[in-house]
N, C-alpha and C positions, 0 to 999 in steps of 0.2 A: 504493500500500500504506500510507504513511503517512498519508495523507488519513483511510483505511478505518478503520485501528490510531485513531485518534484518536476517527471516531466511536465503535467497538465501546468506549475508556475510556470515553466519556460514556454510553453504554446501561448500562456496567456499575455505573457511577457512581450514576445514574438507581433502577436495581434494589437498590442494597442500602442506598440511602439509606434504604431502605423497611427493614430489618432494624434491631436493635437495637445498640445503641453497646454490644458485649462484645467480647474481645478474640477471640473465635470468627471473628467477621465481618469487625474489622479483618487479621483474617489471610487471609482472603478475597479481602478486597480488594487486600491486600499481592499473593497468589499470582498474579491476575489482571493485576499490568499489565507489563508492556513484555512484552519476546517480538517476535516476526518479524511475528506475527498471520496467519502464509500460511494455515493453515487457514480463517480467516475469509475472507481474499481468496478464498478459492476459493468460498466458498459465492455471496458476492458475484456475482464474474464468471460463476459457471456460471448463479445466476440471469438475470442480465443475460444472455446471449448465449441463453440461453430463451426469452428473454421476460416472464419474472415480475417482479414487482414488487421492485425493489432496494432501494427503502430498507426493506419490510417482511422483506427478509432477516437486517438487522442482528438478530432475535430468534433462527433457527439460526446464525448468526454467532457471535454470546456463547454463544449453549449449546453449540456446539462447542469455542469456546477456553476455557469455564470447566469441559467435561471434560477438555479437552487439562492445564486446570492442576492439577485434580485428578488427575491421574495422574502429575504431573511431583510433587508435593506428596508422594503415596505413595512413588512410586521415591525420593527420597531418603532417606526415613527409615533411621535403624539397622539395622531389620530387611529392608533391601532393599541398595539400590546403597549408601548410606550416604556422600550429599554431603554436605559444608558450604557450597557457593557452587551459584548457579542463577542464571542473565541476568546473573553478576557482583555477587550480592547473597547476605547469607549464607541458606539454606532456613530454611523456616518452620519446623521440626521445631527448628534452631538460633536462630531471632530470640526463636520461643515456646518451646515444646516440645512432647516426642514426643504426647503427648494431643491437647494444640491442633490439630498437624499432620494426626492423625488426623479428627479432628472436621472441620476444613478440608478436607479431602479429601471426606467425606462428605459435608458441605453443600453443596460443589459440581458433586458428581456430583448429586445433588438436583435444584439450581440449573439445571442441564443441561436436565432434561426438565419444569422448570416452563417454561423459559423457551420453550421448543420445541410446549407443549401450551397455551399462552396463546393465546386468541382475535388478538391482536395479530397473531400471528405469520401466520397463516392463517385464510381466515374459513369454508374448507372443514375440519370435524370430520376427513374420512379423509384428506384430507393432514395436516394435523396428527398423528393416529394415524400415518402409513405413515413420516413422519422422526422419531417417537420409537421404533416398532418397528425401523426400520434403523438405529439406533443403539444402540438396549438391547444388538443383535448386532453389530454394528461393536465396541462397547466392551467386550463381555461377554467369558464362557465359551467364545466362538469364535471373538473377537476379538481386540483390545489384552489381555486379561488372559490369554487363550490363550498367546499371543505372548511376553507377561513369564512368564509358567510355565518356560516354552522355556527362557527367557531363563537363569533361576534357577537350572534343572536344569542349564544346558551348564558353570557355573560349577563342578560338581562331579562333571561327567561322566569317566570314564575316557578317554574315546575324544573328540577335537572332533568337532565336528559337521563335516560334511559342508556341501559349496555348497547344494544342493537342502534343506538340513536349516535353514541360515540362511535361507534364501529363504523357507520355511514360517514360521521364527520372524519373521521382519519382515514379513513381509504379513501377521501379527498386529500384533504390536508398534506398528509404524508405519503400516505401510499402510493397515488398516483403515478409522481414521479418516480419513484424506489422500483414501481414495476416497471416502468418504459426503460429505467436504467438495464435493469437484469433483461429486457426481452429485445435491446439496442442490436444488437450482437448477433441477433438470430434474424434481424432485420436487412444488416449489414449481407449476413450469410444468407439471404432469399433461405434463409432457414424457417419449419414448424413452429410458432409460438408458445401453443398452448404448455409444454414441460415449464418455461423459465417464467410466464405468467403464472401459474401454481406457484413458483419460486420464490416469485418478486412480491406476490399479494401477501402469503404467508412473512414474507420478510417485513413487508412494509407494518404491518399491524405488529410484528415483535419487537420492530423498533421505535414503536409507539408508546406500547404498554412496557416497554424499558428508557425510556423516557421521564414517562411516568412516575415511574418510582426512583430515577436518581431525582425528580424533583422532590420527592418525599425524603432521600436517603443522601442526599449530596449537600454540596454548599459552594458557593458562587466563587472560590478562589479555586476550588477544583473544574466545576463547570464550565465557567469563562462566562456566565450569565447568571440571572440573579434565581434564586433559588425558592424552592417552598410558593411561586406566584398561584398556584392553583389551591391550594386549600386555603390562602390568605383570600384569595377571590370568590373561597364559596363554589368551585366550579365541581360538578361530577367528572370523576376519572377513573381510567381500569381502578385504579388502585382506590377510592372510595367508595365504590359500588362491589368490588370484587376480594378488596384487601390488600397487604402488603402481600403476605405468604399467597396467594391467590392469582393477585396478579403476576407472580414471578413465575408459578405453574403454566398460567396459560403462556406466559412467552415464553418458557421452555415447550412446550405442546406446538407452538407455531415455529421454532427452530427446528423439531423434529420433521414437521411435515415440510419445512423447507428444504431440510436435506435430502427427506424422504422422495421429492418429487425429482431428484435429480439423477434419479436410479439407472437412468437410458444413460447415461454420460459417464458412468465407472467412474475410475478416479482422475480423470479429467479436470471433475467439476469435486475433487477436495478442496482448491481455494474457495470455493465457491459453500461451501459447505464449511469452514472456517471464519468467512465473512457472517455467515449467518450466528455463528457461535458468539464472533467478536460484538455482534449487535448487540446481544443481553451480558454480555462481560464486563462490556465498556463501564466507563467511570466519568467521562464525558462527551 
């Protein structure tokens, strides 16, 4: 992973060399580095264990993690979650401001599907077309912004949400993305989808409900963001509807079936089944 995380810095590096020295871009830049990069890994290894060409991945690689940070970039803002710290560094909405932040956010949802529609990336047109259309819908109206609506709404609902109600908001929210990551690769590969969809879905909800509970079980010098925000807000979560010991069962039960779906791939798909592990291990 860190190998991967370093090349996707130098691609990103590479791409915005190409923009203009305003502080629009340096905040772009800012948004875009450290982080986990698991969404890249995934795009990575599902190529690889397809077959596709791995290093021409790093181009859905960065367009994946430059929307991923364009939505990390919007959720802080004031008129959203309203952080001050993100990967332990203050949000772009605080280093700049709330305009800046906004513009950043939009450049790099931008940046997403330039980078994704580039000849580089693909030298067939309809792949290239079918991983910017699966993600306009991963990200959109039915996607991640679906998801954060959800999100928005539960914060001022009368009633909490229900299990089956969170389930829906984070297979927006989170998921979304985390499966177009894991099924990139098979896309690249004019590869079957449905094994690394089982994959990615299963993935995306364990690293939800393991989320979850370092917000219960962590603290903001480890995190790199601020801690304990969900039960100071009242909000229902795996882990307050389900438990602490509860919710860790069910994201071991969804790691299993993650690895479980990856049975057609032998050991291929061990990083891959490692990544899954790493989702509920993690510490931030």
């Amino acid at each position: 992973m860190k190998d991967w995380s370093a090349a996707v810095d130098q691609q990103f590096e590479h791409v915005l060399s190409g923009f203009a020295d305003v502080p629009v871009v340096h905040a772009m830049r800012y948004a875009t580095t450290g982080g986990k990069r698991l969404r890249a890994f995934l795009v990575r290894e599902s190529a690889r264990v397809c077959g596709a060409d791995v290093a021409r991945s790093i181009w859905p690689a960065c367009a994946i993690e430059a929307l991923h940070a364009y939505s990390l970039v919007h959720d802080d803002l004031p008129c959203m979650d309203d952080d001050d710290l993100r990967r332990g560094q203050p949000t772009v909405h605080v280093k700049w401001d709330d305009a800046t932040a906004v513009l950043c956010g939009d450049a790099l949802q931008t940046l997403a599907f330039e980078m994704i529609s580039d000849p580089l990336c693909h030298d067939d047109a309809e792949v290239r077309s079918a991983l910017a259309l699966s993600l306009a819908k991963a990200s959109g109206g039915a996607g991640m912004v679906y998801g954060q609506a959800l999100d928005i709404a539960a914060e001022t609902a009368e009633v909490p949400l229900t299990l089956e109600q969170i389930i829906e908001l984070q297979n927006g929210k989170t998921g979304a993305l985390i499966t177009w990551s894991a099924t990139a690769g098979a896309r690249l590969a004019g590869a079957d989808l449905r094994t690394l969809t089982q994959y990615g879905d299963a993935l995306g909800l364990a690293f939800q409900i393991a989320d979850d509970i370092l917000d219960v079980e962590g603290d903001a010098a480890t995190l790199g963001k601020a801690a304990q925000k969900d039960a100071d807000a009242g909000k229902a979560t795996f882990v307050s509807l389900l438990g602490l010991d509860g919710a860790k069962r069910r994201a071991e039960t969804l790691v299993e079936s993650a690895c479980d779906a990856l049975s057609s791939y032998g050991d291929d798909a061990n990083l891959l089944r490692a990544t899954a592990r790493f989702v509920v291990e993690r510490r931030s």
